[in-house]
C-alpha positions in Angstrom: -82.0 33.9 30.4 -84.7 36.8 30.7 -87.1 35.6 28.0 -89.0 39.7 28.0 -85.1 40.5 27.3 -84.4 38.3 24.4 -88.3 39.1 22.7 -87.6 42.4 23.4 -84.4 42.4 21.1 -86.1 40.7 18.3 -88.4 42.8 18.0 -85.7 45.7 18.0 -83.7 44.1 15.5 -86.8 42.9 13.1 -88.2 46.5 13.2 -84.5 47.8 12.1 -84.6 44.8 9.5 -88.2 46.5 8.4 -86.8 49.8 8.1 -83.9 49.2 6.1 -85.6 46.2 3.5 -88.8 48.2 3.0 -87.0 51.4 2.7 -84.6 49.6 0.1 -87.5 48.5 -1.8 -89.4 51.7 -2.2 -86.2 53.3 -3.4 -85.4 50.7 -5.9 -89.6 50.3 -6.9 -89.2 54.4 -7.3 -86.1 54.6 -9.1 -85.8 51.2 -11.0 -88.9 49.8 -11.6 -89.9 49.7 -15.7 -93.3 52.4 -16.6 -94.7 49.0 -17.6 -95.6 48.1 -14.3 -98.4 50.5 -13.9 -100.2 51.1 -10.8 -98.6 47.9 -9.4 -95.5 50.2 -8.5 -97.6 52.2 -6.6 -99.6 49.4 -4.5 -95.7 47.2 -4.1 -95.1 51.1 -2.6 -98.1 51.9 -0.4 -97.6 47.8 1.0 -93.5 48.8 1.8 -94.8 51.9 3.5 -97.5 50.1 5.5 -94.8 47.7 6.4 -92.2 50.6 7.8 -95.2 52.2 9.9 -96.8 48.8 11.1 -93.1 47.9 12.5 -92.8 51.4 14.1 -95.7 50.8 16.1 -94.2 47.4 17.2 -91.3 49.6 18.0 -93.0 51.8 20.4 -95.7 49.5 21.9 -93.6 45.9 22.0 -96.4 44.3 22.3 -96.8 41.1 23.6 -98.7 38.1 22.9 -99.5 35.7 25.7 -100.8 32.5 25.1 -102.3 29.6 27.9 -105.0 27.2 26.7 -107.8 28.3 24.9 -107.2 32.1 24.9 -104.5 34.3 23.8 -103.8 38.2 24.5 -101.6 40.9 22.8 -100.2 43.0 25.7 -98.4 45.9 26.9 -97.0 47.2 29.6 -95.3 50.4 31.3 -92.3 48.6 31.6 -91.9 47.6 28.0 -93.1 49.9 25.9 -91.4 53.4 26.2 -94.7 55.9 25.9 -97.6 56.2 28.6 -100.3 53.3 28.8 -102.7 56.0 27.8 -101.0 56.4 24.5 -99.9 52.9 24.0 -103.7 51.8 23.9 -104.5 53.3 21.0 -101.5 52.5 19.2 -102.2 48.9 20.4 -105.3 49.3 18.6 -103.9 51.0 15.7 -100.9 47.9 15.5 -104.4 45.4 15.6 -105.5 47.1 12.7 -102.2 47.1 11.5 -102.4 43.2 11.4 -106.2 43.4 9.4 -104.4 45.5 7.0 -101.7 43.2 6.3 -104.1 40.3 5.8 -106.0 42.1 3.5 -102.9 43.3 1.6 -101.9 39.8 0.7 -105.1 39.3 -0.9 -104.8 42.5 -2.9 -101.8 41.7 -3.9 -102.5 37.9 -5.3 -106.1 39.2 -6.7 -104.0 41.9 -8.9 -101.5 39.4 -10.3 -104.3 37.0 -10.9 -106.1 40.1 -13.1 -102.0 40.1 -14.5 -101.9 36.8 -15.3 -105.6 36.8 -17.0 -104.9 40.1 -19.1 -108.1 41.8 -17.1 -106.8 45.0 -17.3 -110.3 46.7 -16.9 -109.5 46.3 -12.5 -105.9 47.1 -12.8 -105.3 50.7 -14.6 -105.8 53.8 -13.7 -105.3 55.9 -10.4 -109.0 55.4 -9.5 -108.1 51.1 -9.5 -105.4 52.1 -7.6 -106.8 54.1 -4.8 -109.7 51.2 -4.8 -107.1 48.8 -4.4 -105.8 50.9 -1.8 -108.4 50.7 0.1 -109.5 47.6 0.7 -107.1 46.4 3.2 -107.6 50.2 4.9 -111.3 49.2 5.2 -110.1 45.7 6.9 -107.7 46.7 9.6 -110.2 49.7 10.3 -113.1 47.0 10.6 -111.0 45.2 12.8 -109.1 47.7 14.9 -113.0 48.6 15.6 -114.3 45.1 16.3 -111.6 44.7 18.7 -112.2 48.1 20.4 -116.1 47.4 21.0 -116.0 43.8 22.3 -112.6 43.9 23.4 -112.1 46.8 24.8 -110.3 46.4 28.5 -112.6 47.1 31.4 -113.0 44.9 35.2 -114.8 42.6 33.2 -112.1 41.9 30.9 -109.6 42.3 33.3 -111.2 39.5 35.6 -111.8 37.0 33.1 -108.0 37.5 32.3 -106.8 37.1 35.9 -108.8 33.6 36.2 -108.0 32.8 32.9 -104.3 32.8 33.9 -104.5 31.4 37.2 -105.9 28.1 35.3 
């Protein structure tokens, strides 16, 4: 069994699985959700959305993650990913920050409820709160998509240091 083949059709099938559940939830968040929910409609919103584009980019990069020992590397390559290396490199980077901004939305999304549960409401109302809210994990993934790209960023160096590291 081709083990590229069988990751390969996960991912397919979990990006699908994206679409269709995170496209399900906006509609019903949209159309169903009570007025009483407040901004938090439009953060549960912005988080679906997030979701549909960060499994779009999985879609088109199929990244990979290697791991052996002490290191670990998210890859790609001309034969998995359908688009160019040149354009798969920065939406390598942009599916990193992808992964920063889904961290951070968990956080936003338990510090709300916890302002809920408290009856802070000063943090929670209003469309300024909400862009705020908004974006803080935007700020994260772009902190980290930049992190990545400045110490990371693939060069000989890097390249060596991976072929050694793999030959271990």
């Amino acid at each position: 069994m081709n083990l590229s083949l069988v990751v390969s059709n996960v991912q397919l099938t979990l990006a699908i699985v994206s679409f269709l559940m995170n496209g399900l939830l906006i509609t019903l968040i949209a159309l169903k959700s009570p007025k009483t929910l407040g901004i938090y409609k439009f953060l549960m919103m912005f988080m679906s959305a997030f979701e549909i584009f960060y499994a779009l980019i999985d879609l088109l990069v199929k990244p990979e993650v290697r791991t052996k020992d002490y290191y670990w590397v998210t890859e790609t390559n001309s034969q998995r990913s359908i688009l160019p290396l040149s354009v798969a490199y920065p939406l390598l980077l942009i599916w990193a920050c992808s992964f920063g901004i889904a961290l951070a939305c968990f956080g936003v999304h338990f510090v709300y409820r916890y302002f809920i549960v408290t009856g802070n409401t000063k943090w929670i109302s209003g469309f300024k709160n909400c862009c705020l809210w908004m974006t803080f994990p935007i700020l994260s993934g772009f902190v980290y998509g930049v992190t990545i790209h400045a110490y990371l960023y693939f060069d000989q160096v890097l390249d060596i240091n991976l072929r050694f590291a793999r030959a271990i």
